[in-house]
C-alpha positions in Angstrom: 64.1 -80.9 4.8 62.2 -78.5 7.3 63.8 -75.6 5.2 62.2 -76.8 2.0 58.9 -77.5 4.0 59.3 -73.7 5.4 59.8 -71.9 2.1 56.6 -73.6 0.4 54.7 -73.1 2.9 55.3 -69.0 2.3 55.1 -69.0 -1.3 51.4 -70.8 -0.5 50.6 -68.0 1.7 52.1 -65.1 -0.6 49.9 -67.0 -3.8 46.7 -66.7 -1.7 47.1 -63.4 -0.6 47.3 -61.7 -4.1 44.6 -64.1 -5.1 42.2 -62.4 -2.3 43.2 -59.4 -3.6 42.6 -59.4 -7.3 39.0 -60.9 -6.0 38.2 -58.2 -3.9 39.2 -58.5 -0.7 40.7 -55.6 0.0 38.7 -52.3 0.8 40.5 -50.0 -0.7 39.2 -48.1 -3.4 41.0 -45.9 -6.5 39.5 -42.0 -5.6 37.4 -40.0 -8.6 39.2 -38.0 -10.9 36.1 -36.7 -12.2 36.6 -32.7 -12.9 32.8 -30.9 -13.4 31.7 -28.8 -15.9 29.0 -26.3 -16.3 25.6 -27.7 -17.2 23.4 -25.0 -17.8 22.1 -21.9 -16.6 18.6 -20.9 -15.6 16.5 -17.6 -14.6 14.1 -16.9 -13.0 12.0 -15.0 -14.1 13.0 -14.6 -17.8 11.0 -11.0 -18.0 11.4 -8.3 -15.6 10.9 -4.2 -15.6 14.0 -2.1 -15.9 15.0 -2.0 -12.0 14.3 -5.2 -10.7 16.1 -8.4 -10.8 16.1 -11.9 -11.5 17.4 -14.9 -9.4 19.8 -17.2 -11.6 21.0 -20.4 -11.4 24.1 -22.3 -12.6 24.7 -26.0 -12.8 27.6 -28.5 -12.4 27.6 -31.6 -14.1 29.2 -33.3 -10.8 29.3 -31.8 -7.1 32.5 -29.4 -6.7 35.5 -30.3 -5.3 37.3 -29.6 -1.9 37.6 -25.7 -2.0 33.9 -25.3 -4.0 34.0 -24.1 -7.8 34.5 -20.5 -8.9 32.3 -19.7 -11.7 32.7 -16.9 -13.9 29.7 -15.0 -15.3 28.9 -12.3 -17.3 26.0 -10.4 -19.3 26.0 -10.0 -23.0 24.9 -6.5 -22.4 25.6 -4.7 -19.5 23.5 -1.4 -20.5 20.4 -3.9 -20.0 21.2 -6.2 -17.1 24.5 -6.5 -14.6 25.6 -9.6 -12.7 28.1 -10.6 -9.9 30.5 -12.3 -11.0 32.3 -14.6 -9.7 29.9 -17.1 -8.0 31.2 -19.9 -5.7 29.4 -23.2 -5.4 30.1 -25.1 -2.1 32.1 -28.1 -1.9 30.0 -31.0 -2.5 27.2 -28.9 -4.2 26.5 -28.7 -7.9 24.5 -25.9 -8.2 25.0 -22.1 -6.9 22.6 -18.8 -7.2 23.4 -15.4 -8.7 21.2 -12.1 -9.3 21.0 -10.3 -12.1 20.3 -6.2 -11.6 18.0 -4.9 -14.9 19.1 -1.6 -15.8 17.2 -0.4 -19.2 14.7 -2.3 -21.4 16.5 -4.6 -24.1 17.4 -8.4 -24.4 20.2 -10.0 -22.3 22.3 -13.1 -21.9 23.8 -14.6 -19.1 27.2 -16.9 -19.4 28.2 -19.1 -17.0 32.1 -20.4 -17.3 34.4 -22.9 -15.3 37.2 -25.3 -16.5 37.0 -24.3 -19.9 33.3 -24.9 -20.5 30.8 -22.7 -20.8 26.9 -22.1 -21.2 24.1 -19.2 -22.1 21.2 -18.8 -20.0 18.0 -18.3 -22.2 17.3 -14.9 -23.2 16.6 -12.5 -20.2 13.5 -9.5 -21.3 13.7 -6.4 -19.7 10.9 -4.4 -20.3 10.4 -0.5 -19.7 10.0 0.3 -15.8 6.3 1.8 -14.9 6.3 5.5 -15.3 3.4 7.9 -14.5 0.8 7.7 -16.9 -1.8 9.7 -16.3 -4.1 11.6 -13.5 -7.8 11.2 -14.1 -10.7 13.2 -11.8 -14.1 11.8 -10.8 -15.8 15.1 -12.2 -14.0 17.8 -13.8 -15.8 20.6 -11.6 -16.9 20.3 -8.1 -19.2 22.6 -5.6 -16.3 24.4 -3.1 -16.7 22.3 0.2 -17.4 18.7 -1.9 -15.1 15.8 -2.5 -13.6 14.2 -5.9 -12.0 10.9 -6.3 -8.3 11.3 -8.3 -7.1 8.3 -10.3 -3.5 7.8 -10.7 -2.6 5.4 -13.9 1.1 3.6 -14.5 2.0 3.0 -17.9 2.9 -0.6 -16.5 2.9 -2.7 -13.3 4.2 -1.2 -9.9 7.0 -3.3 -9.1 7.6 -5.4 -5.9 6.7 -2.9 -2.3 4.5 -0.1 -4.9 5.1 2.8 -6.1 4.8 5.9 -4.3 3.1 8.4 -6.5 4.2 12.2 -5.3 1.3 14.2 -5.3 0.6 18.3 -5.0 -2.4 20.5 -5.2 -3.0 24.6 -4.2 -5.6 26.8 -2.9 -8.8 25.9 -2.8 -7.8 22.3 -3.0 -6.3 19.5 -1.1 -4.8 16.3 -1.5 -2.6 14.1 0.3 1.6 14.3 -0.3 1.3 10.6 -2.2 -0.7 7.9 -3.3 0.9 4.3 -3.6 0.0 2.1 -6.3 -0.1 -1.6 -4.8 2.3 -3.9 -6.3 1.5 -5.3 -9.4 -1.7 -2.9 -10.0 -1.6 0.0 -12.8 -3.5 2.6 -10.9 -4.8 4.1 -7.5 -7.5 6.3 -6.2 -7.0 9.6 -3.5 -9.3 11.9 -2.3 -9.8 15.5 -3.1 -11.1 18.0 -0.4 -12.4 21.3 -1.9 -13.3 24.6 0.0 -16.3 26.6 -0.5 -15.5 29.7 -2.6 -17.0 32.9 -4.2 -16.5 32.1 -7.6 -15.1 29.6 -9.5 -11.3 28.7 -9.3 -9.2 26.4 -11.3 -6.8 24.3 -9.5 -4.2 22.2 -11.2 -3.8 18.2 -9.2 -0.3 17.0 -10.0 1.8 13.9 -9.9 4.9 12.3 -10.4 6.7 8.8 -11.0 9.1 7.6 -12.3 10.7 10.8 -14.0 7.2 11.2 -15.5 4.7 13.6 -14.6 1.0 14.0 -15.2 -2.0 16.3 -14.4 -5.9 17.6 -14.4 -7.6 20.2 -13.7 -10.7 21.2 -11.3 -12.8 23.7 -11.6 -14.2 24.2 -7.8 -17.4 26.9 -8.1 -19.6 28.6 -5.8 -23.1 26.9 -5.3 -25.9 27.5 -6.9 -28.5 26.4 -4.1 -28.3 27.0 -0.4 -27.8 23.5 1.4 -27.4 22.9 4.8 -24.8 20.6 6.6 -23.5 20.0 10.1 -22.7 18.0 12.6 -22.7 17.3 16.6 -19.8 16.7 18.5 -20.0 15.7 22.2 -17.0 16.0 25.5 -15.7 12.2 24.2 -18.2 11.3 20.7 -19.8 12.3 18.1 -23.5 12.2 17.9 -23.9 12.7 21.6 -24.7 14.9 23.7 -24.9 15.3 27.7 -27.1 17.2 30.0 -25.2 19.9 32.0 -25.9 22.7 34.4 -28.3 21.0 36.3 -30.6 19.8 33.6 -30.2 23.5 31.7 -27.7 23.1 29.0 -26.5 20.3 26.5 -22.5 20.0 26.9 -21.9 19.7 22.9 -21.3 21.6 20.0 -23.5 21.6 16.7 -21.4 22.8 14.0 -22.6 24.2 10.6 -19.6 25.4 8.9 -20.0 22.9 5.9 -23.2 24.1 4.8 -22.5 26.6 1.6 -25.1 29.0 -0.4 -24.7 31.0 -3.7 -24.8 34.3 -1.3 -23.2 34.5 2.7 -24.8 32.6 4.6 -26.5 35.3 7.4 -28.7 33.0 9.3 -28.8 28.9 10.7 -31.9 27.9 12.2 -31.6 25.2 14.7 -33.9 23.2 16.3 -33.5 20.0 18.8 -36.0 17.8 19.8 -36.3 15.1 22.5 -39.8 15.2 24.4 -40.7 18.8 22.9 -39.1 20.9 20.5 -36.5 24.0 20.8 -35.5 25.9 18.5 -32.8 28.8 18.3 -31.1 31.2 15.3 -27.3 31.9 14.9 -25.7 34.4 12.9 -22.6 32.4 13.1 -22.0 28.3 11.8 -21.5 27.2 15.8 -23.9 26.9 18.7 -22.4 25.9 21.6 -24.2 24.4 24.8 -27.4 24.6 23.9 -30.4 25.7 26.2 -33.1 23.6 27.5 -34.9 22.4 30.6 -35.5 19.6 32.2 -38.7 20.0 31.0 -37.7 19.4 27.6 -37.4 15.8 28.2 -39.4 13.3 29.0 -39.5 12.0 32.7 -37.1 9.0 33.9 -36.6 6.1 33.6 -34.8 5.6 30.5 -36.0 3.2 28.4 -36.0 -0.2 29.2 -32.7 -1.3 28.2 -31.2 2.3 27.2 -28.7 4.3 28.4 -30.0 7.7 26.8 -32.2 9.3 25.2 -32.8 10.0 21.0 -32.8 13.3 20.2 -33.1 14.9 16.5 -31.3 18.0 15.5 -32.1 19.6 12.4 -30.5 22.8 10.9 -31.4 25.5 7.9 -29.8 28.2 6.6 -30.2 31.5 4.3 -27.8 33.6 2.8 -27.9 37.3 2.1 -29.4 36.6 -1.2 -33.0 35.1 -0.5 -31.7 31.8 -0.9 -32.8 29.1 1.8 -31.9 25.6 2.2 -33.9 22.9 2.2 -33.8 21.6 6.3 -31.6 18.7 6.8 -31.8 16.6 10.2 -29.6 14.2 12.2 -31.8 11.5 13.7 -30.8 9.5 16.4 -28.1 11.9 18.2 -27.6 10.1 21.9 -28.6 12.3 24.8 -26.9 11.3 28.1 -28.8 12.8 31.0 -25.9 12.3 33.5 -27.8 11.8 36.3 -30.2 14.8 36.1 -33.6 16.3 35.7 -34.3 12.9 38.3 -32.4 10.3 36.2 
C-alpha cells in the first residue's frame, strides 16, 4: 500500500513539472539564428574633385556576430575612384566606415558584399581637380619703385588645407615664392614690388598649379615727374627721433631712396621743424644725425601730458634734368629730447 501511495505521488510531481514548463517557467531561452545581410550603402559626399575622398558607409540588416563581419567592397571603376576593401564591422555593430580615394573625373559606384548579398551605393561624381587658371595684374604697367596687386584664378575650388600657387618673377620685379588660395575659394591676391629704372622693362609674373601654368606681363617704366618720398627711422621706431650730443644732433636717419625722377636725382632738400626751422641739401638719398641746437626747440616742459615733442620733416628733390618734385612732408614725427637742452 505505501508503495502505490509512493509511485503516485512521483508521477504527480513529474506531471506538474513539465506543466510549469510548457507555461513558462523555465528561463531558458532558444539563441538567434539570425545571419545579417547588407542593407545599403551611403557616401558622403556624393561629388568630390579628382584627389580627394569621400567617407562611406555600409549597413547590416542585424548587428554582426561574434568575430564582426567582413565586408567586401569594390568600385565600378577604379580609373575614377579606389576603395579599401575589406571593411570589418565590430561585433555587435551594424554599420562600419570606408574611404573612397578619387583619382580622375568620371562616375563611380561603390559595392558593398557579405553572405551572398550585395548592394550599390548611389552614384559617386568626381569632378576635374582645380588647376591654375589664370594670373591677372592690377595695371598692366607700373612706375619702377610702385606696387601692383597680382590675382591668381583656379579653374575650380581649392580643395581642403589650399592650394599653394608657385610663383616667380625677374629683374626689376619681385614677388613672393607662393600665394595660397584658401580652401574652397577660386583665387588670391600677392603683391608686386617694382624698382625704379631708366627705361622701361618688361617682366614676365608666373605661376603654377596643378600641372597648369599661367602668366602676365608688366611693363615697369621710368617716371615721368620727379616725386619725392622718404622716411624716418629712429635707434628702436619709426617716426621718431632722439636728441643726442648734448642737445646738437638728432640720433635718426631720414631716408629718401624711394623718391624717383625722369632724370638722376642730384639734389634732396630737407628741412625739419620743431620750434624753428632747419634746413639742409644732400647729394645723396640719406642724411644721417641731423644738426640742430637746443635752440631749435622750444623750452621745457613738455607738454602737459607728452612725452615728446612733434616735429615735421619734409623733403624735395631734383634730378639732372630740371625736374623738381613737388615737397612732400611727414607730420607728426616724435622727438624725444632724452633729457636735454633742460628737459
Amino acid at each position: 500500500m505505501n508503495r502505490r501511495v509512493t509511485l503516485v505521488t512521483l508521477a504527480t510531481t513529474v506531471v506538474a513539472t513539465l506543466a510549469m514548463i510548457q507555461c513558462g517557467g523555465s528561463p531558458s531561452t532558444t539563441p538567434s539564428t539570425t545571419t545579417p545581410s547588407i542593407s545599403g550603402v551611403a557616401l558622403n559626399p556624393t561629388s568630390v574633385a579628382a584627389g580627394g575622398s569621400s567617407q562611406g558607409t555600409v549597413s547590416l540588416t542585424a548587428p554582426a556576430a561574434t568575430g564582426g563581419a567582413s565586408i567586401s567592397l569594390s568600385s565600378s571603376n577604379v580609373t575614377v575612384a579606389t576603395v579599401q576593401t575589406p571593411v570589418t564591422i565590430q561585433a555587435g555593430s551594424s554599420s562600419g566606415t570606408f574611404t573612397v580615394a578619387t583619382v580622375a573625373a568620371g562616375t563611380v559606384t561603390i559595392t558593398a558584399s557579405f553572405n551572398g548579398t550585395s548592394s550599390q551605393s548611389p552614384s559617386l561624381t568626381v569632378t576635374p581637380s582645380a588647376r591654375l587658371s589664370s594670373i591677372s595684374l592690377s595695371a598692366s604697367s607700373v612706375v619702377g619703385g610702385d606696387q601692383v596687386t597680382g590675382t591668381v584664378t583656379l579653374t575650380g575650388a581649392a580643395p581642403a588645407g589650399g592650394a599653394v600657387v608657385s610663383l616667380s618673377g625677374g629683374d626689376p620685379v619681385t614677388v613672393p615664392t607662393s600665394v595660397t588660395v584658401p580652401a574652397g575659394s577660386t583665387s588670391a591676391t600677392f603683391t608686386i614690388s617694382t624698382r625704379a629704372v631708366g627705361g622701361t622693362i618688361s617682366a614676365t609674373i608666373g605661376g603654377s598649379y596643378g600641372g597648369a601654368s599661367a602668366s602676365a606681363v608688366l611693363a615697369v617704366t621710368k617716371p615721368t615727374v620727379a616725386t619725392a618720398s622718404f622716411g624716418v627711422t629712429g635707434p628702436s621706431q619709426t617716426e621718431t627721433c632722439n636728441l643726442s650730443n648734448t642737445g646738437n644732433t638728432l640720433n635718426c636717419t631720414f631716408d629718401g631712396r624711394t623718391s624717383s625722377a625722369p632724370g638722376t636725382i642730384v639734389a634732396w632738400d630737407w628741412t625739419y621743424t620743431v620750434k624753428t626751422m632747419l634746413a639742409q641739401t644732400t647729394s645723396g638719398p640719406v642724411l644721417t644725425m641731423p644738426a640742430v641746437s637746443c635752440a631749435w626747440i622750444p623750452p621745457p616742459p613738455l607738454p602737459i601730458g607728452g612725452e615728446w615733442l612733434d616735429m615735421t620733416v619734409t623733403l624735395k628733390v631734383h634730378d639732372d634734368q630740371g625736374n623738381v618734385s613737388a615737397e612732400v612732408a611727414h607730420r607728426g614725427v616724435r622727438l624725444l629730447p632724452q633729457g636735454m637742452c633742460g628737459y
